[in-house]
PARO-317339 format. One record per atom (N, C-alpha, C): x, y, z; residue in one letter. Coordinates in steps of 0.05 Angstrom, whole numbers, plus 32768, in hexadecimal, padded with zeros to 4 digits. Example, Ala and Ser with C-alpha at 12.3 -4.5 7.8 and 13.67 -1.06 7.14 Angstrom:
81087F8E809CA80F67FA6809CA81087FBE809CA81017FD3808ES81117FEB808FS81028001809DS
//
This chain:
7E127ED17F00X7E2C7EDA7EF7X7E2C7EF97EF9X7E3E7F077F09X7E477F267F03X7E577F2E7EEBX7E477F417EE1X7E5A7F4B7EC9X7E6D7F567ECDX7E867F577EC3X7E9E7F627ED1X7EA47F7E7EBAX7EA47F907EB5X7EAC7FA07EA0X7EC97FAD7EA1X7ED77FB97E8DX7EF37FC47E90X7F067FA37E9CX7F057F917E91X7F107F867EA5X7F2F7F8A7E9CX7F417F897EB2X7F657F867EAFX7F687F6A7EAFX7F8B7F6D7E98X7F907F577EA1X7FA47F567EB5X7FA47F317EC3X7FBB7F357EDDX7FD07F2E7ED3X7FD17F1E7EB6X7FEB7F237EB1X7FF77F3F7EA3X7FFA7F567EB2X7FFC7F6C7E9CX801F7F777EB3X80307F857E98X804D7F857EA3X80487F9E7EB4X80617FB17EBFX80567FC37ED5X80487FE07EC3X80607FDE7EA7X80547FFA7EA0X80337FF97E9CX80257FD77E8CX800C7FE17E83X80027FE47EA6X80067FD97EBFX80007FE07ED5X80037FF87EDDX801680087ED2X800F801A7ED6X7FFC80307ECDX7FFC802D7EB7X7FE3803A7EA5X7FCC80347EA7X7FC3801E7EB4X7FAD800E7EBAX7FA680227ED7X7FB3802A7EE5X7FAF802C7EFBX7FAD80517F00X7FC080597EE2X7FBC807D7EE3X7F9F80757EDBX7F93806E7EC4X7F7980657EB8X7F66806B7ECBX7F69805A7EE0X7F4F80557EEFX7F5480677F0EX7F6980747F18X7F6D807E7F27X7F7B809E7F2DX7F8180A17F14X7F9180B97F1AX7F7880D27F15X7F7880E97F1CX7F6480F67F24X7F8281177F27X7F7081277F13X7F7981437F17X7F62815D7F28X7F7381707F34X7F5F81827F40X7F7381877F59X7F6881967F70X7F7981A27F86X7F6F818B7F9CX7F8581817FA7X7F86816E7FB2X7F9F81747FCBX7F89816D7FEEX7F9881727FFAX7F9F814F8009X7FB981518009X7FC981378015X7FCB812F802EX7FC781178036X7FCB81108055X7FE181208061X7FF881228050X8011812D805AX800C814E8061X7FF981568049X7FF381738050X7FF881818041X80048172802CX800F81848014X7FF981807FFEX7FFA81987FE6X7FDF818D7FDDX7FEB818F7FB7X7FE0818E7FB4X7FDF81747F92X7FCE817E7F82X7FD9817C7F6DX7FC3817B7F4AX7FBC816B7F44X7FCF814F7F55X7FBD81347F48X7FC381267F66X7FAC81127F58X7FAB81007F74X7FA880DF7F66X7FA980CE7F77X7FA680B67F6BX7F9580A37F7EX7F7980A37F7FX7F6680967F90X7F65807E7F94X7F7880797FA8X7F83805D7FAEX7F5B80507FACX7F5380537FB4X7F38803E7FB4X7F22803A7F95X7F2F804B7F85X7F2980457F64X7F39802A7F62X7F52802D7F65X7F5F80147F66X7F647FF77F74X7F5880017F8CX7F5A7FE77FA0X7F377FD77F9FX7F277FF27F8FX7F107FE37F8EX7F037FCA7F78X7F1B7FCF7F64X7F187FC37F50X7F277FAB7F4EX7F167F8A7F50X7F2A7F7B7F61X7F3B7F6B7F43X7F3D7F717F2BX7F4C7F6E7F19X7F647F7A7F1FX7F617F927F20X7F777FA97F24X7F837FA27F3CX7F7C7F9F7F50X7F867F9D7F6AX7F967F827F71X7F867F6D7F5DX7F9B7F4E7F5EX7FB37F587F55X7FB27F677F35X7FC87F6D7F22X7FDF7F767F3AX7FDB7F8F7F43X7FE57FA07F5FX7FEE7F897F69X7FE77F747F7DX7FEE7F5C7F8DX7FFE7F527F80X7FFA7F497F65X80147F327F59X802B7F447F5AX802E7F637F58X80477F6B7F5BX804F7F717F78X80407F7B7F8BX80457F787FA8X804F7F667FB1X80497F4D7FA8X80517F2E7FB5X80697F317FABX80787F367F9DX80937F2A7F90X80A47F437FA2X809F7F5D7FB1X80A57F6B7FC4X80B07F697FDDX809D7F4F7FEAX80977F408001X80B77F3C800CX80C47F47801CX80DA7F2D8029X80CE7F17802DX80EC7F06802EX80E77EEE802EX80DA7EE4804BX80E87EEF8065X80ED7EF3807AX80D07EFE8089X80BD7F01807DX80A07F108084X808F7F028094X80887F0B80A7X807B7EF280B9X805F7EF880C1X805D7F1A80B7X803B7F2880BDX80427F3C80A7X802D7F3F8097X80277F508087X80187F638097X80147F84809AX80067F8F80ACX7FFE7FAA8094X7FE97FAB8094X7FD97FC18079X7FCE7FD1808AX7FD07FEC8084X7FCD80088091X7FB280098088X7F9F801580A1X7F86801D80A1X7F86803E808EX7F7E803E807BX7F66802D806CX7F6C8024804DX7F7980328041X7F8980278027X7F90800F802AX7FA28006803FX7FB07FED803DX7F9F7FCE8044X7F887FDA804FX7F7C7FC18059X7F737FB78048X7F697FB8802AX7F5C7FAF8016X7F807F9D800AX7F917FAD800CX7FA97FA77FFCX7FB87F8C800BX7FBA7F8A8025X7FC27F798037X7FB17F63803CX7F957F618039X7F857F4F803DX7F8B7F3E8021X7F897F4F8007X7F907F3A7FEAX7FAA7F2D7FF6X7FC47F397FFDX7FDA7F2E7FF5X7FD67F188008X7FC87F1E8021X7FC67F038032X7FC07EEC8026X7FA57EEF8017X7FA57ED6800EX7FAC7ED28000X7FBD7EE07FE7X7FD07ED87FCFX7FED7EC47FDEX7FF97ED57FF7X800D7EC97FF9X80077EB58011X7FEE7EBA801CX7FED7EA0803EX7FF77EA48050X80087EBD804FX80157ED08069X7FFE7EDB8077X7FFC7EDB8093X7FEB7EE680A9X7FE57F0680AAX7FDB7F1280A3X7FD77F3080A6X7FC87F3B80BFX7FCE7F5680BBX7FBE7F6880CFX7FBA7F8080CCX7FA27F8D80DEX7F9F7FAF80C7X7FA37FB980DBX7FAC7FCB80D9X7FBE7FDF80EAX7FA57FFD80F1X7FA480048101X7F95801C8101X7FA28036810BX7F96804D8106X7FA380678104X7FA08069812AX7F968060812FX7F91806E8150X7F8380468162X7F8E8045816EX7F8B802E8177X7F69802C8182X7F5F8021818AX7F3D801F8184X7F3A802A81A1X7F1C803081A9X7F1E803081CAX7F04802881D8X7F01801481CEX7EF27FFA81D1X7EF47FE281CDX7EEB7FCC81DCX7EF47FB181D2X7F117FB081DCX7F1E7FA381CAX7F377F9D81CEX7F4C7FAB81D3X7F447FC681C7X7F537FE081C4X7F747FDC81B4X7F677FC8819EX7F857FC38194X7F877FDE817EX7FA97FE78177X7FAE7FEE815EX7FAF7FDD8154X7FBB7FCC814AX7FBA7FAF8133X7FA77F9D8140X7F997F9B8125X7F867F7F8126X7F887F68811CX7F7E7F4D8123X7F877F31810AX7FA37F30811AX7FB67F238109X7FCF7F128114X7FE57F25812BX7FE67F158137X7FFF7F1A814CX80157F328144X80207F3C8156X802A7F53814AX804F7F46815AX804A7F50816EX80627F428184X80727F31817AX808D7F39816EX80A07F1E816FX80A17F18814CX808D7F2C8142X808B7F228119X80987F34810EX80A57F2980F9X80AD7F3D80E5X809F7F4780CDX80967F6080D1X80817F6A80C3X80877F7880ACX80747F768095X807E7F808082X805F7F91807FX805F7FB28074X80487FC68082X80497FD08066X802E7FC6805DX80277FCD804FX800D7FE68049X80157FFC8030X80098012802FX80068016800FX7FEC80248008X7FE9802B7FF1X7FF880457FE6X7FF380567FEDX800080777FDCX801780837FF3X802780867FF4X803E808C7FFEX804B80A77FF5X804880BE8005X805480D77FFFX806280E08010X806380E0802FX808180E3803CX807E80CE8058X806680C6805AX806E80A98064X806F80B08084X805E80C0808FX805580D580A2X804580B880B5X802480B380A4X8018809E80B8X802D808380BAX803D808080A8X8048806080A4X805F805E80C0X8063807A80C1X807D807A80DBX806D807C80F3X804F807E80F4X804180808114X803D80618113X8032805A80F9X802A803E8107X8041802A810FX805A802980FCX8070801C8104X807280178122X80738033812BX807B803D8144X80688029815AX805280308147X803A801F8164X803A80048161X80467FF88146X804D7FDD813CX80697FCE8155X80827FE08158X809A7FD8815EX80917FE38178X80817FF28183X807F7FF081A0X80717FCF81ACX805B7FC5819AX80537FB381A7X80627F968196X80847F9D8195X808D7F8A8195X808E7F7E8173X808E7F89815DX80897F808145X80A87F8B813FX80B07F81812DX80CB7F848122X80C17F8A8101X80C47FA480FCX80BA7FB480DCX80D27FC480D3X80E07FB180C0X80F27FBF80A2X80E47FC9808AX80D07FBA808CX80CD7FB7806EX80B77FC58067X80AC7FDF805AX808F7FE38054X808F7FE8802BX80787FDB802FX80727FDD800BX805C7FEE8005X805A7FF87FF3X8045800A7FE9X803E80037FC1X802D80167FBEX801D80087FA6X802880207F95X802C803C7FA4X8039805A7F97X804280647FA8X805B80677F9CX807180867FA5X806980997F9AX805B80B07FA8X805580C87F9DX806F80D47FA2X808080D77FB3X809580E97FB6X80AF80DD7FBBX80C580DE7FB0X80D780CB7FB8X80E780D67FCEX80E280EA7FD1X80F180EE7FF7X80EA80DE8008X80D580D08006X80C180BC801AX80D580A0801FX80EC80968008X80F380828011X810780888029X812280A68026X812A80AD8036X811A80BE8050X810280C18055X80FF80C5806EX80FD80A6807CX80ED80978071X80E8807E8078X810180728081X8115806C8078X813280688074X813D80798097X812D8086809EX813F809880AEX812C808680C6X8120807A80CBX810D806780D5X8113805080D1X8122804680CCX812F802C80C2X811E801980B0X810F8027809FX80FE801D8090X8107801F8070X8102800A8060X810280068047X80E68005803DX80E780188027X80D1801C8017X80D1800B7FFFX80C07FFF7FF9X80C47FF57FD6X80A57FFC7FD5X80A580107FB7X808A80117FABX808580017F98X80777FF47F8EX806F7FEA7F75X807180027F5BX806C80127F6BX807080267F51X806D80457F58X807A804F7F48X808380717F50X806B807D7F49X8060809D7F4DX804D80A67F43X806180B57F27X806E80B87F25X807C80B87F11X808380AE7EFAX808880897EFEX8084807C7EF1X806A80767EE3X805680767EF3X803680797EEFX802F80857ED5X804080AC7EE5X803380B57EC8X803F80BB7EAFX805C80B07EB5X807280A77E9BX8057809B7E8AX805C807E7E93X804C805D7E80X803280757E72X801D80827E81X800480917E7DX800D80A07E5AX802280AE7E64X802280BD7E4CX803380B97E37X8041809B7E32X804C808E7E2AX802E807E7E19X801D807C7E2BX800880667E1FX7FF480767E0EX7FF480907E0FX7FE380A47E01X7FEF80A47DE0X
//
């Protein structure tokens, strides 16, 4: 038997999710951003995706996100592939992990696992601040034929990110704002 310590519960509503998740992830100090912009706080998506209490909790609210209409779930290399592989088998939808630069060996695919051509994909991402990698991979998604409205994320750090996305014909839904995050945090203090 593994001892499990700190454990969450999965039935917990979004605010204790969110406090659960500043708890174990949120992190102060100078912090520079994929986007380029840099930060006092950060929120280490892999504190959270590593902890598979926390990360189901995360899934039961991602799943209720899902269009109905979803025919490939596709999780961005490397945050998303821990997040997309749970919801796969939570919901039985086919996934695929998407990578930053298509491989150049083997198969030389960008998406790996399910079919891309002809699905309606729903692209999933952990931390979301203007949504910079989410519009390359789209791009390399709808070139080889994938049809992508829909992307979900686990945090909105910035809410400009739904209207750039938006300008890409993309809908954003986060599970939860970094805002909201650290509302519930200091609400729970």
């Amino acid at each position: 038997m593994v001892a499990r310590s700190n454990r969450v519960s999965l039935k917990m509503n979004k605010e204790e999710l969110a406090v659960e998740i500043h708890k174990k992830a949120h992190l102060t100090g100078d912090f520079l951003l994929r986007s380029g912009q840099r930060s006092n706080e950060y929120f280490d998506k892999y504190l959270f995706e590593s902890d598979p209490q926390l990360l189901m909790a995360i899934i039961k609210e991602m799943k209720l996100l899902i269009p109905k209409d979803t025919e490939l779930l596709a999780g961005l290399e490397m945050g998303g592939i821990p997040l997309v592989t749970a919801l796969s088998i939570e919901t039985g939808t086919v996934c695929a992990f998407v990578r930053k630069k298509a491989k150049e060996y083997g198969t030389c695919k960008i998406a790996e696992g399910g079919e891309v051509s002809g699905k309606k994909i729903c692209v999933i991402e952990d931390v979301v601040t203007t949504g910079g990698q989410i519009i390359k991979s789209v791009q390399e998604l709808r070139d080889r034929g994938g049809v992508v409205e829909n992307v979900l994320c686990v945090i909105q750090r910035n809410s400009d990110a739904s209207e750039i996305l938006a300008k890409e014909g993309l809908s954003l839904k986060p599970v939860l704002t970094m805002e909201y995050i650290n509302e519930a945090a200091r609400k729970a203090k």
